[in-house]
C-alpha positions, 0 to 999 in steps of 0.5 A: 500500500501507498502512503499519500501523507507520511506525517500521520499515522496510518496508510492514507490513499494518494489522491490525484486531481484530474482536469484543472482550471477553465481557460477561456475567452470571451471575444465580442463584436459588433456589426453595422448591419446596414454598412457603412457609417453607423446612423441614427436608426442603424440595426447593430448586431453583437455577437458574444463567441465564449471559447474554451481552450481547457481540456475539459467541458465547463458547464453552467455558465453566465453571461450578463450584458445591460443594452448598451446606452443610445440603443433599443434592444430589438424584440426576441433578437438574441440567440444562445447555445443549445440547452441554455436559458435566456432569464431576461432581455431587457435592459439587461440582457441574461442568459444561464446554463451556458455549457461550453465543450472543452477545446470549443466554442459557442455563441451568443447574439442580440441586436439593437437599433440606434436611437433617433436621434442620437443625443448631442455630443454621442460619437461612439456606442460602447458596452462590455459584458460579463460571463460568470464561471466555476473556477474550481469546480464546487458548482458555484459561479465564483469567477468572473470575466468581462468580454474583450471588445479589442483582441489586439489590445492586453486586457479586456476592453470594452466594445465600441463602435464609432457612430460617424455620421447623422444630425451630429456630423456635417 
């Protein structure tokens, strides 16, 4: 027999932990669906991609999102993975039980419309949502990572989109 712990007496079993901890992002964009230059009006579709770079499925997540500022939430637009559950919409955007396969990835999506007219001095739209995990595996969401609008950039930055032209540019 093994002995795991040779300070007390006895033959204790060797325990060996297997799997780890969750690696993963969570990438946003955003989308002018009408092209060119966002206007007042303009459909803008967010889409949420959660990446699991880990071996091992991690399950139940979180994501949270409040619509972002000079946008109206468009009715019934959001879609999520398979077996997950969307709790609310607006203003904040909710959704539960989000499983990710190990080495996968899934997506979320919603779209708003550009408020008409946007308010004096709005240049930009900006929002950064947040997903909620287990880190160590006990079955509570007690982690918390906020979505990365600019891979390109160290740390998660929130997503934005210029809005460069209507009644506030000439």
């Amino acid at each position: 027999l093994t002995d795991a712990n040779l300070t007390e007496p006895g033959r204790q079993p060797t325990e060996v932990t297997v799997g780890g901890s969750p690696e993963g992002v969570a990438i946003k964009s955003v989308t002018d669906e009408n092209g060119g230059n966002v206007e007042p009006g303009d459909s803008l579709l967010y889409t949420i991609s959660l990446q699991n770079q880990s071996g091992f499925d991690v399950n139940d997540l979180e994501f949270i999102e409040e619509i972002p500022a000079d946008t109206t939430y468009i009715a019934a637009s959001v879609t999520v993975p398979s077996g997950s559950t969307v709790v609310s919409e607006t203003p904040v955007l909710r959704v539960t039980g989000i499983d990710v396969p190990a080495r996968g990835q899934v997506d979320v999506t919603f779209r708003v419309q550009v408020i008409n007219p946007v308010p004096d001095g709005v240049t930009q739209i900006i929002n950064q949502g947040t997903v909620f995990y287990d880190s160590d595996g006990d079955g509570t969401n007690d982690t918390l990572q906020q979505t990365d609008g600019d891979t390109s950039q160290p740390g998660n930055q929130p997503t934005t989109i210029a809005v460069t032209a209507g009644p506030n540019f000439d």
